[in-house]
N, C-alpha and C positions, 0 to 999 in steps of 0.2 A: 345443428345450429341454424335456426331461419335467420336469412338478411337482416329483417327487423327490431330482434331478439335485442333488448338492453344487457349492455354486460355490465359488470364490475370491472376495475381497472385493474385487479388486481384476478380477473377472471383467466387462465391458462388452456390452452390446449391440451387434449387428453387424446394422445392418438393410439396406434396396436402396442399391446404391450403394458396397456399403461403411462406410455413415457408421456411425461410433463415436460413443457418446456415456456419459460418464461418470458410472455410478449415484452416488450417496451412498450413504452407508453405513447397511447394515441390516440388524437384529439378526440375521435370517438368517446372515450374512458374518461374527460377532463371537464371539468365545470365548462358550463355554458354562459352567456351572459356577461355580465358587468365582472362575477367572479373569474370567467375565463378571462379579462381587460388584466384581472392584476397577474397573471400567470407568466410565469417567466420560466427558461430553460432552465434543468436541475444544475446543480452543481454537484461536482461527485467527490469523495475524497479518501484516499489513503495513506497512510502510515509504516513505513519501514523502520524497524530498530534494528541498530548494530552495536555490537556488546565491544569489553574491553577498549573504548577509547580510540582518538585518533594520533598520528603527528602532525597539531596545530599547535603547536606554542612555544615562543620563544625564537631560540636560534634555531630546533629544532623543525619549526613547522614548513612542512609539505604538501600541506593540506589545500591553503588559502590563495587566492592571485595576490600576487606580490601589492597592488594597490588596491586601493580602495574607492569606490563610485561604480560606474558603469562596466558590465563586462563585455565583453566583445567576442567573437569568435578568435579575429585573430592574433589576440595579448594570446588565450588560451593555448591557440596553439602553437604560437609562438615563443614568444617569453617565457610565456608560464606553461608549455608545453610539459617540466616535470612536474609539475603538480595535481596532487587528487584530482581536483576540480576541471582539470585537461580533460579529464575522460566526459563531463557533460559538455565540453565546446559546442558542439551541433544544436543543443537551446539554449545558449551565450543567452539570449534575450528573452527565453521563458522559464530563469530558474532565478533565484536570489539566494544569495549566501550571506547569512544574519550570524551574528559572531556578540560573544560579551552577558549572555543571558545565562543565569544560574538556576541551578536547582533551588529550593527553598528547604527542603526538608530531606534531601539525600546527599549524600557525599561518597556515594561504594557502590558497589556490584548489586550489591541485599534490593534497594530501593531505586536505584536508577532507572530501570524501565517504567516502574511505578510513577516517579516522580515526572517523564517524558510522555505520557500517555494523560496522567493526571491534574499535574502540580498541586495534588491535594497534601495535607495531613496526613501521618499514617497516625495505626494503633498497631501495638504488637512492635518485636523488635527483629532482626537478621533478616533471616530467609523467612519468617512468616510475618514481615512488616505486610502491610493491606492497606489502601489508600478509606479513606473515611468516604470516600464520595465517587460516584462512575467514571470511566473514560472517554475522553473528549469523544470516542466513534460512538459511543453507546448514547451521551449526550446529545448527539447528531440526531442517531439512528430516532430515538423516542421523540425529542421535538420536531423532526420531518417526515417521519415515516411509521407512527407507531405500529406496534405491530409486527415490523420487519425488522429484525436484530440484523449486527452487522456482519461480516462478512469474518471471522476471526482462524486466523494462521500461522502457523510458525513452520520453522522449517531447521530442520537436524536432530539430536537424540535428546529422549529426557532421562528423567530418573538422575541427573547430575545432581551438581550443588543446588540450582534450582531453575526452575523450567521457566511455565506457563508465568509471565509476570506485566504484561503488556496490555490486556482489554480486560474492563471492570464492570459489574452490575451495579444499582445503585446501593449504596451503601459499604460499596468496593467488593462486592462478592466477586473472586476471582472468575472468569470467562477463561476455557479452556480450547487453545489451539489445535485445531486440526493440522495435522505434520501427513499424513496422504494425501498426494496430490488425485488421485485415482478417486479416495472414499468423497473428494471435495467436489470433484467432477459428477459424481452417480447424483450426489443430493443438489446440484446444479440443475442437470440435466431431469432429472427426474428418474434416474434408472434403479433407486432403491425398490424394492419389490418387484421390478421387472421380473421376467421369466429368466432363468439362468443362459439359458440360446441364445434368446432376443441377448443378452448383457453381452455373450460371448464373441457373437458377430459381429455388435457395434466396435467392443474393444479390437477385434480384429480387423478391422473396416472394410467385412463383408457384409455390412449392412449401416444405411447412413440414420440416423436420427429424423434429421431431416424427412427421409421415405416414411416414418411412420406416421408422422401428423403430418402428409400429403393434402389427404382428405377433408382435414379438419382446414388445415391453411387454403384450400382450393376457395372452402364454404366463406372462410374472414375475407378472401378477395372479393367475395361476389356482392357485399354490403356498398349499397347505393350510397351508405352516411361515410365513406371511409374515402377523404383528401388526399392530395397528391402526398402528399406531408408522412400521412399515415403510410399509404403503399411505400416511402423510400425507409421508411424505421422499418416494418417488415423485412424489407428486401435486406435492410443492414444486420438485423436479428439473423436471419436464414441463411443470410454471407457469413458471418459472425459462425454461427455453428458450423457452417460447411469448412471454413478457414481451419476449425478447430481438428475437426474429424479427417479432413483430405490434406493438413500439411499446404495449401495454399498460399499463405501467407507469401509476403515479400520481406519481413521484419528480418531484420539480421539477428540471428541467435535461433538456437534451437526450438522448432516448431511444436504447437502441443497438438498431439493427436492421440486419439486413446490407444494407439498404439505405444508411445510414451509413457502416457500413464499407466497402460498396465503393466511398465516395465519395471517402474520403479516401485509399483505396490509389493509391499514386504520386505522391501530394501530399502524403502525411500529415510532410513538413518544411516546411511553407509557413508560412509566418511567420501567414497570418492564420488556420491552419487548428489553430494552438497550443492553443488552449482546448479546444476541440470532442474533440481527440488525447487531452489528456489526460484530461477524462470519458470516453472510451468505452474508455480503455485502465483506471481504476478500476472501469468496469461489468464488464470482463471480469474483475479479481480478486473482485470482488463474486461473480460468476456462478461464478467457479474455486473460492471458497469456496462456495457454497449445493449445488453440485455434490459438493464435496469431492475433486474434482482433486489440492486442493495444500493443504498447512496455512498454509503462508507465502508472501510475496511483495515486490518491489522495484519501485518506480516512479522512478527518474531524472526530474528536469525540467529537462530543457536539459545542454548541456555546461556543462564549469566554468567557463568564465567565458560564461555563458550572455548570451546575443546577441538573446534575444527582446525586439520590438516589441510591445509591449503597449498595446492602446489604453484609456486612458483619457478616460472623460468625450468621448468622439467623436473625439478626436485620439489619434495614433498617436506613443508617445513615444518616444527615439531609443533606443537599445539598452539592454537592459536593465543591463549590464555597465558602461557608461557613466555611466548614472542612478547606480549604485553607488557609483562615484568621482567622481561631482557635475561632473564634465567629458569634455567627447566625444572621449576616448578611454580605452585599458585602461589606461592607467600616471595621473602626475599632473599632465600637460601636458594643452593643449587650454582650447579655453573652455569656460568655466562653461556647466552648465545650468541655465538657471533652473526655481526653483523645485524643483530635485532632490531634494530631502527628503519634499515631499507627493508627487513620483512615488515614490518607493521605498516609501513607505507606501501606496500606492493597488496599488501591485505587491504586497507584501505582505497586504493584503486577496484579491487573486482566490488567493494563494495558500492562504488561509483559505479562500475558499469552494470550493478543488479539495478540503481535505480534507475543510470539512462535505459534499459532493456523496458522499466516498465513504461519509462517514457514513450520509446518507440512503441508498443503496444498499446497506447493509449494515443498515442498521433495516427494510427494506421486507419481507425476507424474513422469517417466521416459523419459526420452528421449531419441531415436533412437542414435546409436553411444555410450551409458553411459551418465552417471549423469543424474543430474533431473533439475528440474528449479530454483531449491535455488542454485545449482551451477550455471547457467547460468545467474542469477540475481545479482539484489545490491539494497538493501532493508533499510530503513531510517527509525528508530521510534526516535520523535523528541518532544519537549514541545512548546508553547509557550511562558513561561516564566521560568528563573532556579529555582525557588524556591515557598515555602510556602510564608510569610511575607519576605520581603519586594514584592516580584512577579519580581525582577531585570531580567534587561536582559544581566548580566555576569555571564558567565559560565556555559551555557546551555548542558545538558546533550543531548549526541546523540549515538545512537547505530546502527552499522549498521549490515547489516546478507547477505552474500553469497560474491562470491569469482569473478563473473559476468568471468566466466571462465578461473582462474587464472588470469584476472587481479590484485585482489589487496588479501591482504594477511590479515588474517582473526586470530582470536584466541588471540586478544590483549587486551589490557586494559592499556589504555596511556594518558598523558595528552600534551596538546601543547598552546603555547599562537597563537591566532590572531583571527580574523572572520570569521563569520560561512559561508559566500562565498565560503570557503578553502572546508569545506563539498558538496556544493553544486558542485563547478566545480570534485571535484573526481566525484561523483554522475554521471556530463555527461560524464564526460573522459571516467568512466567504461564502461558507456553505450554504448559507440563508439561515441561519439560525438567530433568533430575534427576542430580546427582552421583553416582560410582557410591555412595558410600554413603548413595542415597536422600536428603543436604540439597540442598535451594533450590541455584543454581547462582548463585554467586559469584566467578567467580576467571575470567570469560571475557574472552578478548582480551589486557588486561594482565598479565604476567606477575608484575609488581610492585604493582600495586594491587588489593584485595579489594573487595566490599560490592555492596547494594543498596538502592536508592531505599528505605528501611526507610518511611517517611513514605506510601509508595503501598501498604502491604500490608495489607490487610485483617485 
């Protein structure tokens, strides 16, 4: 590579071995001129689903802070120290809890994810219901980034009642979840076709990634056209992998190293290997954003009527599916489980702490200029259905986390009537995504219904 060489932004490093590995973006690579005037920092976004419902409703709920308006740190940990929502206290003022928004067209397990990804239409009925129209990350991905499909994952076993039902092509072609956090790492890094060695020393971390595009990174620093700006996105890309590979990090939760991942490839559906799956499949959107791989992304947890054994408190409780409907089985037969209400709310807590984990993972990286990525983002942990019994699809709990850089206004806890479309079009608005005549984007999914979350807009 000569200094002077014009790249593409979307040009990569190709070092021994073959391994690719994906620059971030830098000024180098970016319009110049009046087009570089309107250029603003990306905004990045993800989506968590959790299956079977929460305990928010009624006398029952353990979900919510007990009031409503501002949150604080310390109501949360305080007051409302039993509640789901305790587990995000540490960004009290970068998450918002939106309450009151229904599905339009799902009421069950069949179409829930669907309807939380899309708020479209389906065609077809049960387990082969299909949204008429893409998902809001695909929506993303095509109006900012063509070209670069999103980031799509799930995490637990398929071949259930039914799996894959979260990220959609247009005209609702299903997008099919990668559950390897290892196969998600190789097509990351670039290590598909690698030499088998070269793969085997990286996963044993006798050989760093980093070491092989040395040479190739030595020739990017030597560019007379490359600002201070650029050198700190490099050094954050190069941190960013090295963190990945050497376990450096400071993040509280288990570190991804390819030693991790190659521990759980071929196991990664094992019932007790759940948690562990889905942290390191969050690190890798973490690492897909500070990279700039992808702007958006999907994390699936479990099929839908999700079957994870979750242990609680040192005992392993019976399916999670079951806990849902308060007796050991899917429908309303069977005996009772006891005490099924504090398991679904103890299950509902680690699903708070999978979304603070991504949090912490996305505050840990900096960004050149200040802030880190949870500022630059707008991040969605969302259910499939609102509840335990009945599994209705009114008033679905949604939480969202970062501010996707002072667009929207974080630190709330509010309720509003209408559909969950309103969630989704904020979702692209933040991300930058734009009607053709330049307004906020309103009208995605429902063909019939308009708006957005007005209440979150800065």
């Amino acid at each position: 590579m000569k200094p002077n060489k014009l790249l593409n932004r979307r040009t990569v490093l190709r070092g021994l071995g073959g391994v690719v590995v994906g620059l971030p973006m830098l000024d180098i690579f970016e319009p110049k001129g009046a087009q570089a005037q309107n250029a603003t920092r990306p905004v990045y976004s993800a989506l968590l689903l959790q299956q079977n419902g929460a305990i928010q409703k009624g006398k029952e709920d353990r979900f919510w802070p007990r009031a409503m308006g501002a949150l604080d740190k310390a109501t949360l940990t305080g007051a409302d120290a039993d509640r789901t929502l305790s587990e995000l206290a540490a960004y009290a003022d970068k998450i918002a809890g939106v309450r009151g928004m229904d599905f339009r067209y799902s009421d069950n397990h069949d179409g829930g994810p669907v309807a939380a990804a899309t708020a479209a239409p389906v065609k077809g009925e049960g387990t082969k219901q299909l949204p008429v129209s893409e998902s809001v990350d695909v929506f993303i991905a095509n109006s900012l980034t063509p070209g670069i499909e999103p980031l799509t994952l799930y995490a637990g076993r398929k071949g259930t009642y039914r799996d894959d039902a979260f990220s959609f092509n247009k005209g609702g072609v299903l997008r099919v979840g990668d559950n390897n956090p290892w196969n998600v790492y190789q097509r990351l890094i670039g290590l598909q076709g690698t030499d088998p060695g070269t793969v085997d020393k990286i996963a044993a971390r006798r050989l760093s990634v980093n070491d092989l595009i040395r040479a190739d990174l030595k020739q990017l620093l030597s560019r007379s056209d490359l600002s201070m700006e650029d050198r700190q996105r490099l050094d954050l890309h190069f941190t960013s992998v090295r963190e990945l590979e050497m376990a450096t990090t400071t993040v509280v939760g288990p570190a991804l190293d390819p030693v991790a991942l190659k521990a759980v490839d071929k196991v990664q559906t094992d019932n007790a290997n759940m948690e562990k799956v889905v942290r390191l499949q969050l690190d890798l959107i973490a690492f897909a954003f500070a990279s700039n791989r992808v702007r958006t992304a999907t994390l699936q947890v479990g099929g839908c009527n999700d079957h994870t054994r979750y242990t609680i408190k040192g005992v392993e409780a019976p399916p999670y599916h079951y806990v849902s409907h308060r007796v050991a089985s899917d429908g309303s037969d069977g005996a009772a489980i006891e005490n099924a209400v504090e398991l679904h709310h103890q299950i509902d807590r680690i699903h708070a702490r999978f979304f603070k984990y991504l949090l912490d993972r996305l505050s840990a990286y900096t960004l050149p200029g200040g802030g880190t990525l949870l500022d630059s983002s707008i991040n969605l942990w969302v259910n499939s259905v609102a509840d335990g019994p009945p599994h209705s699809g009114d008033d679905i709990p949604h939480v969202f986390a970062g501010g996707a850089n002072g667009f929207l206004k974080m630190g709330q806890h509010l309720r509003i009537e209408g559909y969950t479309n309103q969630a989704l079009n904020t979702i692209a608005s933040a991300a930058g995504v734009r009607k053709s005549d330049g307004n906020l984007v309103d009208n995605f999914g429902d063909p019939d219904a308009q708006g957005l979350i007005d209440q979150l807009l800065a």
